[in-house]
C-alpha positions in Angstrom: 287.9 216.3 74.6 288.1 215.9 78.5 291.3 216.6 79.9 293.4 214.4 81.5 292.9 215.5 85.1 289.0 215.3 84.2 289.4 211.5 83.2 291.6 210.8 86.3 288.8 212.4 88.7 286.0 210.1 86.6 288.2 207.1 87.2 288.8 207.8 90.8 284.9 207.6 91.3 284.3 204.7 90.1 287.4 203.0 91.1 287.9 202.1 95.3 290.9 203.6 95.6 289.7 205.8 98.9 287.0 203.3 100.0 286.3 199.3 100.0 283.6 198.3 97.7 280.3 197.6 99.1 279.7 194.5 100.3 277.1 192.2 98.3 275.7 188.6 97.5 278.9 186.0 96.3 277.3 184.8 92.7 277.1 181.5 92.2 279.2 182.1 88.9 282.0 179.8 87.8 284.8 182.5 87.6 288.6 181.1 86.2 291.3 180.7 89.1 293.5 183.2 87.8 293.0 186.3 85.7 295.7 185.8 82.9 297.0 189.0 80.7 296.4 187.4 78.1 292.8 186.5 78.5 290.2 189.2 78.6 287.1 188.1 81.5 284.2 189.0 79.7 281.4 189.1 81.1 278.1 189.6 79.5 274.3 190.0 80.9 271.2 191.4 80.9 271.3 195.1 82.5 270.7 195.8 86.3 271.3 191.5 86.4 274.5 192.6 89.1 277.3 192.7 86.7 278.6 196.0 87.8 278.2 194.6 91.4 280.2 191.3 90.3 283.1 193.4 88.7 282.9 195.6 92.6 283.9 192.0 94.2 286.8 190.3 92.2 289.3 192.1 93.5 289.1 190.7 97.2 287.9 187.4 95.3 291.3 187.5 93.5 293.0 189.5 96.0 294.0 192.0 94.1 295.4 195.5 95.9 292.7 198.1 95.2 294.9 200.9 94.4 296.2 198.7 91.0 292.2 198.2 89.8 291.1 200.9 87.2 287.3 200.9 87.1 285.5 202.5 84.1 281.6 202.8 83.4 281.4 203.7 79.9 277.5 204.9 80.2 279.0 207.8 82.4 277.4 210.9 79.8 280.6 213.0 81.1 281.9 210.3 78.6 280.1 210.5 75.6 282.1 212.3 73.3 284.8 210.9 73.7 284.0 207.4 73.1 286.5 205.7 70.8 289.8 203.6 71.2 291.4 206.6 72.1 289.9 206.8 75.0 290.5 203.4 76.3 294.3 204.3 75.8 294.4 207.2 77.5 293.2 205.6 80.6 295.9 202.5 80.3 298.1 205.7 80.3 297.3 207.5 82.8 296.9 204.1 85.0 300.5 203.3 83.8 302.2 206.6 85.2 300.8 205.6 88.4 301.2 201.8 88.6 304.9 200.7 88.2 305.8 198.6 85.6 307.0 195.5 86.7 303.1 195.2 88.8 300.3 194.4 87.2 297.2 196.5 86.0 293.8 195.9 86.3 291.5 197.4 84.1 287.5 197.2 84.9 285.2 198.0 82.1 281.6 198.6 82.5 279.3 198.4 79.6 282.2 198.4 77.2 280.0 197.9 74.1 279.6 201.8 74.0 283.2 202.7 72.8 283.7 202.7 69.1 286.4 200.2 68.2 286.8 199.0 71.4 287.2 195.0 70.1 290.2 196.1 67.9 292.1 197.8 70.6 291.2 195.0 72.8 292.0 192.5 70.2 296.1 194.4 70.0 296.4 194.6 73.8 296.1 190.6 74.0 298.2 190.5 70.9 301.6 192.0 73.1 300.3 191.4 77.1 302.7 193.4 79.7 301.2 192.9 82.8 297.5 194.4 82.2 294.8 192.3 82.3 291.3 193.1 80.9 287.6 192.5 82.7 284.7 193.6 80.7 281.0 193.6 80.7 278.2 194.3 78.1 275.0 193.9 77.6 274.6 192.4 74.7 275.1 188.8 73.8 276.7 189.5 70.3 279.2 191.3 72.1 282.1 188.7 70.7 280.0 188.0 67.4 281.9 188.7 63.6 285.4 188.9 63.0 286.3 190.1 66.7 284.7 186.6 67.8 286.8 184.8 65.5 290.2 187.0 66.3 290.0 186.2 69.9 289.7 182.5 69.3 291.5 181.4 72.5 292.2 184.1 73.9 288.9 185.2 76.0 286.8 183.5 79.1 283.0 185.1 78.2 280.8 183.8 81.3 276.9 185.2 81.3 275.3 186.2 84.4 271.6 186.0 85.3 269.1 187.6 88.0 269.9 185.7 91.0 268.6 181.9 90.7 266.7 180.6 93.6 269.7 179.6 95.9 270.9 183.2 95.9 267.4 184.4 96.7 267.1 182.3 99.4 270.5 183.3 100.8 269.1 186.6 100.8 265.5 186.2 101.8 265.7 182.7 104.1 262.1 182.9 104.8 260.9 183.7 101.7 259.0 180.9 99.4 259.3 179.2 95.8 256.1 180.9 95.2 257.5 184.3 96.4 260.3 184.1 93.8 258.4 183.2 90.8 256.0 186.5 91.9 259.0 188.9 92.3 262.1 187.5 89.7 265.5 187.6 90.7 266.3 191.3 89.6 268.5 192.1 92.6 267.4 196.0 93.3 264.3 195.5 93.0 263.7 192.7 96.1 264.7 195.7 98.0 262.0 198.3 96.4 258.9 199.2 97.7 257.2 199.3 94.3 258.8 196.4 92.4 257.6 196.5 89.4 257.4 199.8 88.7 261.1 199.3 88.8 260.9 196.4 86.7 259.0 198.4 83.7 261.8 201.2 83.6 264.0 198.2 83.3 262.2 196.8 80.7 262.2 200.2 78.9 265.7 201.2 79.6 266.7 197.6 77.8 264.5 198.5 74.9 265.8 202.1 74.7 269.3 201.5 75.1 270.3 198.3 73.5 267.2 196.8 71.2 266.4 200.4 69.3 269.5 201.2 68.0 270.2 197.5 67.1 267.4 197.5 64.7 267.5 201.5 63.6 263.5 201.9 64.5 262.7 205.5 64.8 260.6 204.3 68.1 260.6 202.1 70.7 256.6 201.6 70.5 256.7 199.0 67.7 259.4 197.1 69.8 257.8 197.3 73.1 254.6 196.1 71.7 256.2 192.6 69.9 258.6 191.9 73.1 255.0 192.4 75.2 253.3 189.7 73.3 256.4 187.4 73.4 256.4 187.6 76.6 251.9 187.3 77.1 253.0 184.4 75.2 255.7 182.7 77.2 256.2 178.9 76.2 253.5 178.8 73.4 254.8 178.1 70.0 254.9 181.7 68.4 253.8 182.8 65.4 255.5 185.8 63.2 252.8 185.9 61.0 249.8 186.7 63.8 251.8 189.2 65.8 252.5 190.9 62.5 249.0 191.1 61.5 248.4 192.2 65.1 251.1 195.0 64.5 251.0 196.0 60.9 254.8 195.5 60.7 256.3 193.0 58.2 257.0 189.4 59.0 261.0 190.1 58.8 260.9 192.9 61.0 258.7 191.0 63.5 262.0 188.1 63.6 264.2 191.4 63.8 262.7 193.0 66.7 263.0 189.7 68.5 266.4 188.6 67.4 267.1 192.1 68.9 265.5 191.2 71.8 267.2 188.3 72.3 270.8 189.9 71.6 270.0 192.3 74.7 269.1 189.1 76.9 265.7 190.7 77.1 264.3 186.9 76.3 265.6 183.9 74.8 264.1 181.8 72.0 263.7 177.7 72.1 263.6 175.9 69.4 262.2 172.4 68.0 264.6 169.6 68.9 265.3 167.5 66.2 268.2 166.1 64.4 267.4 167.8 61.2 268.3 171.6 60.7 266.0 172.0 58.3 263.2 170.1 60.6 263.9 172.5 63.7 263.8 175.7 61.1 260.4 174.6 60.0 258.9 174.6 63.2 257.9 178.1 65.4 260.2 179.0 68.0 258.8 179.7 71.4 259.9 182.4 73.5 260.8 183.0 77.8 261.3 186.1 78.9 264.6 186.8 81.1 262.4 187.6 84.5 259.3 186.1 85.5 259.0 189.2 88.0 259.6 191.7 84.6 256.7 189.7 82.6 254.5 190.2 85.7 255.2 193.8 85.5 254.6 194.7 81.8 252.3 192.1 80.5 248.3 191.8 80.8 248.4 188.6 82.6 245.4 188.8 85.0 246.5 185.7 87.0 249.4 184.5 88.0 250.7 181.1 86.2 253.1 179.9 88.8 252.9 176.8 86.7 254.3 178.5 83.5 256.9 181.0 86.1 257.9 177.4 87.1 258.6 176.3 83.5 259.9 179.8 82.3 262.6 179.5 85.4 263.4 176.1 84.7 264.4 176.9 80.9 266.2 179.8 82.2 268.8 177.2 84.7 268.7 175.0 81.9 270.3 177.4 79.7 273.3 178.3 82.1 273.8 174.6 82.5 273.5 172.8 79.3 275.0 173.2 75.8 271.6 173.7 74.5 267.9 173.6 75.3 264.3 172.4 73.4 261.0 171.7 72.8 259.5 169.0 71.0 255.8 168.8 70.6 254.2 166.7 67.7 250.4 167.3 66.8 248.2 164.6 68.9 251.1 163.3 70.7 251.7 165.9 73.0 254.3 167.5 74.5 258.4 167.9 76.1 258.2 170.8 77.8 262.1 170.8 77.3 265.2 168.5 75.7 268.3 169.7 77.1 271.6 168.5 75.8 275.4 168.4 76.8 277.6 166.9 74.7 276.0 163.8 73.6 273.6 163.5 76.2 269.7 164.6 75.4 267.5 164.8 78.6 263.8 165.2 78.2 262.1 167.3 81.0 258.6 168.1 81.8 257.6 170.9 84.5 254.6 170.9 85.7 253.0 173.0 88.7 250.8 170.1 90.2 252.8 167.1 89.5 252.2 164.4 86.5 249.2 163.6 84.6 248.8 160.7 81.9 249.3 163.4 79.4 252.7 164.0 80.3 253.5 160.6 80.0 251.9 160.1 76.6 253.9 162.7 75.0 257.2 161.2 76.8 256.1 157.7 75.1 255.9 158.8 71.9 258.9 161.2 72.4 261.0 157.6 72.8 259.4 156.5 69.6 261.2 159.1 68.1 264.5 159.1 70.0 265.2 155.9 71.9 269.0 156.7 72.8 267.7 160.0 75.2 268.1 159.5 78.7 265.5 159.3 81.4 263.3 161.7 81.6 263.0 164.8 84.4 259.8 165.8 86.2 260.2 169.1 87.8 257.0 169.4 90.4 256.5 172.8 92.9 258.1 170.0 95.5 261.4 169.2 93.8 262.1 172.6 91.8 264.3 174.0 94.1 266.5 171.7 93.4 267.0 172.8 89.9 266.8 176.2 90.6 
């Protein structure tokens, strides 16, 4: 077990007790007012998305001292045997004998999905608040799934960040086009890299390594890497379990496994048929868009580059962060939604399109009224209006 003077000199480098945190793009994030004791600030993502970066920020964002912030990466290996609840008291202990009781505590943790336990000793911390409030990150999107989920009813903010969208692209890169974005993604690091995606397929193998493998208890990434590749070869195309499993040799369940996996890690997202009918949208195949259309440049076989289906890969991503939920709906010689997004009560049919609108588009919005007369006016996204939906 580390000792307590070799915890407090891990905490001090990744704290900013000795030096400002680097500077680095404001997110366009929706972030609470206030950070309440008794509300953990969760805040989940797909890895190297900026969420360490994000935590470096909110103390001058909520203008917090810097000497009352404890910061904690729990993927630090001088940490991994010693990964349990006991180590997450330890450091509210050792922060207490520094921080005087009547101030508040802030306790920064990184990747907090690697400590066992961690949601129960969470959970009791909320339970009896005294001045220590709680911002976390993980990447995984089940993070607050099962009885944890259900315990902390009320008592949690969970906001998901994203590679940067196109506004925070351009703030960075003025010059740079629509087009240029679709080519590179949002990744933040890698905008900066000479060899882009090169980066982008260590990324893509350090998600697969590190939080779809163990998920699913393969023996090796291979099988995984193979299915997420044709998910993402097949980005917005109805997809079948069946043919990738035949294409694989591994069973139909394990197929929906791997990419429920997938999906868990934010490594891609999966759309589903809209209709009113639960059973109707089960019956139909899911399609699939990757979290990066710079990361499915880098590790797919595409020979040219679809800036139309970027386009509509992007646009489903803003979608997501915007609206309740998001669909398709296709019927077979009627055409095409690309997407039905939904707030509340509201469904809004969208169609992307590189070029702008053809009669087919149209068709398949026709017949889409046929089927639900109370949606709202349809969308067209085009290459000349799509940054602002991006």
């Amino acid at each position: 077990m580390l000792s307590d003077e070799s915890l407090l000199e891990i905490l001090s480098e990744w704290s900013f007790w000795d030096a400002e945190p680097p500077s680095g793009l404001t997110r366009q994030l929706a972030l609470p007012k206030a950070l309440q004791a008794d509300l953990a600030l969760i805040i989940q993502g797909v890895r190297r998305c900026g969420k360490s970066t994000l935590l470096s920020q909110l103390p001058k964002h909520y203008h917090i001292p810097l000497a009352q912030c404890y910061y904690c990466n729990f993927e630090d290996p001088r940490l991994m045997n010693d990964l349990d609840h006991k180590l997450l008291t330890r450091i509210k202990t050792l922060a207490r004998n520094k921080i005087p009781a009547e101030k508040p505590c802030y306790f920064f943790f990184d990747e907090i999905q690697n400590v066992q336990d961690w949601e129960k000793w969470i959970h009791t911390q909320l339970e009896r608040p005294k001045q220590n409030h709680f911002i976390l990150t993980g990447s995984n999107s089940r993070l607050l799934s099962g009885e944890f989920g259900t315990a902390l009813t009320g008592r949690h903010i969970t906001l998901e960040l994203f590679p940067f969208l196109f506004a925070e692209f351009k703030a960075l890169f003025p010059n740079k086009t629509l087009e240029d974005y679709l080519i590179s993604g949002g990744f933040p690091r890698p905008l900066t890299f000479d060899q882009p995606y090169q980066l982008l397929q260590e990324y893509f193998n350090d998600i697969i390594l590190r939080d779809v493998l163990k998920r699913v208890h393969a023996r090796t990434p291979d099988a995984i890497k193979q299915v997420a590749k044709m998910a993402f070869e097949t980005c917005g195309s109805e997809l079948s379990y069946r043919k990738i499993a035949a294409v694989t040799g591994l069973t139909v369940d394990t197929v929906k496994a791997y990419l429920e996996a997938c999906e868990s890690a934010y490594l891609l997202f999966a759309c589903n048929y809209f209709a009113f009918s639960e059973k109707k949208q089960l019956s139909k195949q899911k399609k699939y868009y990757p979290i990066d259309s710079g990361m499915r440049f880098s590790t797919t076989n595409t020979m040219n580059r679809d800036l139309g289906k970027s386009l509509e890969m992007m646009i489903f991503l803003r979608l997501k962060q915007t609206h309740d939920q998001v669909f398709y709906w296709s019927e077979l010689h009627k055409g095409e939604v690309d997407f039905v997004a939904v707030r509340g009560k509201t469904i809004v049919p969208y169609q992307v399109t590189w070029n702008g609108s053809e009669p087919r588009h149209e068709k398949a919005l026709q017949h889409f009224y046929e089927n639900f007369p109370q949606a709202s006016e349809a969308v067209f996204i085009t290459r000349d209006n799509a940054e602002g939906f991006l």
